[in-house]
C-alpha positions, -999 to +999 in steps of 0.1 A: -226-142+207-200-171+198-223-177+163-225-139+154-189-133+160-181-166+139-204-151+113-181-121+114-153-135+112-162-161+079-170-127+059-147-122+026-135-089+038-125-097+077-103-125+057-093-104+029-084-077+052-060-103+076-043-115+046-038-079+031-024-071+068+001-103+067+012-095+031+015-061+038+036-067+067+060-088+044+063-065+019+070-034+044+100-056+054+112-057+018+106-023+012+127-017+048+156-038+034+154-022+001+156+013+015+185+001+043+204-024+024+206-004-011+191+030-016+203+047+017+241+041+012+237+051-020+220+084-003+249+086+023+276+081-004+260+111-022+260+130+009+298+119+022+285+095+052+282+056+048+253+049+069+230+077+065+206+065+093+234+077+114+231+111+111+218+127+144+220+162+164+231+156+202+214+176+221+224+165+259+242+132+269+231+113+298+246+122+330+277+097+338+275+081+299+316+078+288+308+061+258+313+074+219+301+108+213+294+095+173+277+063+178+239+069+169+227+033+182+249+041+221+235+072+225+200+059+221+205+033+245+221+055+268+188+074+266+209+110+253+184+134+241+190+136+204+176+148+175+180+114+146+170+132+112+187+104+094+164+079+107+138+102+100+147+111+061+152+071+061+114+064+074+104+089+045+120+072+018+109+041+031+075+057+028+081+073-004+088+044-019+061+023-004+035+045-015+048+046-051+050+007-054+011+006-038+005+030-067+020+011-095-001-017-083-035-002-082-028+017-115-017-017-128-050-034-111-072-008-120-061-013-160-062-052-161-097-043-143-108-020-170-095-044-199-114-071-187-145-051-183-141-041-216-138-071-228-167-086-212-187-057-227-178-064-264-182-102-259-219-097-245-245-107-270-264-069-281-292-065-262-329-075-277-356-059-279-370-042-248-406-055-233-423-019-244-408-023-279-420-059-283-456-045-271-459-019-290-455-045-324-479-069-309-502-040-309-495-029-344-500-065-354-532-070-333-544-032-346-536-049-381-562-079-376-598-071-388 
């Protein structure tokens, strides 16, 4: 069992796959600081707020909580039943945006692919004469003979 699941594991895609994972992973965190650190306050200027993940509807504070009745991140710790649509329109951005980059890079992939298929196409010598086409003359040429 050790053997097979070595044998699994030594594949291309199980390692292709773990590295995709791990770089994916490291780009989701620049694609969370891009959203956070520049396109969101950017969205919350727009819409009169600073920090636009902010933006939440209380619904029911927890029973004995005396903190702020504004502060998104004490509420949430307090446990107060909220509703955070500016986390939420954040996370879409962040997706939004995600998805379009992942786009743009298989577009991009897919057209250096096609180039290069091209490419190999035009460089590849014609092709010969088939087997049945180099047949048929010898019979001609043997039909020829007396």
């Amino acid at each position: 069992m050790l053997a097979e699941f070595k044998k699994f594991i030594a594949k291309g895609n199980v390692m292709d796959l773990a590295v995709a994972v791990i770089i994916g992973a490291a780009f989701g965190a620049i694609v969370k600081s891009l959203t956070d650190e520049v396109i969101m306050p950017v969205v919350g200027a727009i819409f009169g707020g600073a920090d636009f993940s902010n933006y939440f509807i209380l619904l029911d504070t927890p029973e004995g909580y005396d903190g702020p009745l504004d502060n998104y991140l004490a509420l949430k710790e307090a446990g107060a039943a909220m509703i955070g649509y500016g986390a939420f329109i954040t996370a879409v951005v962040n997706f939004v945006i995600l998805a379009f980059i992942i786009f743009m890079l298989v577009r991009t992939a897919n057209k250096v692919m096609e180039a290069s298929r091209k490419e190999e196409e035009a460089a590849a010598p014609p092709p010969g004469p088939s087997e049945t086409d180099l047949l048929k003359e010898i019979l001609e040429e043997l039909k020829k003979r007396p």
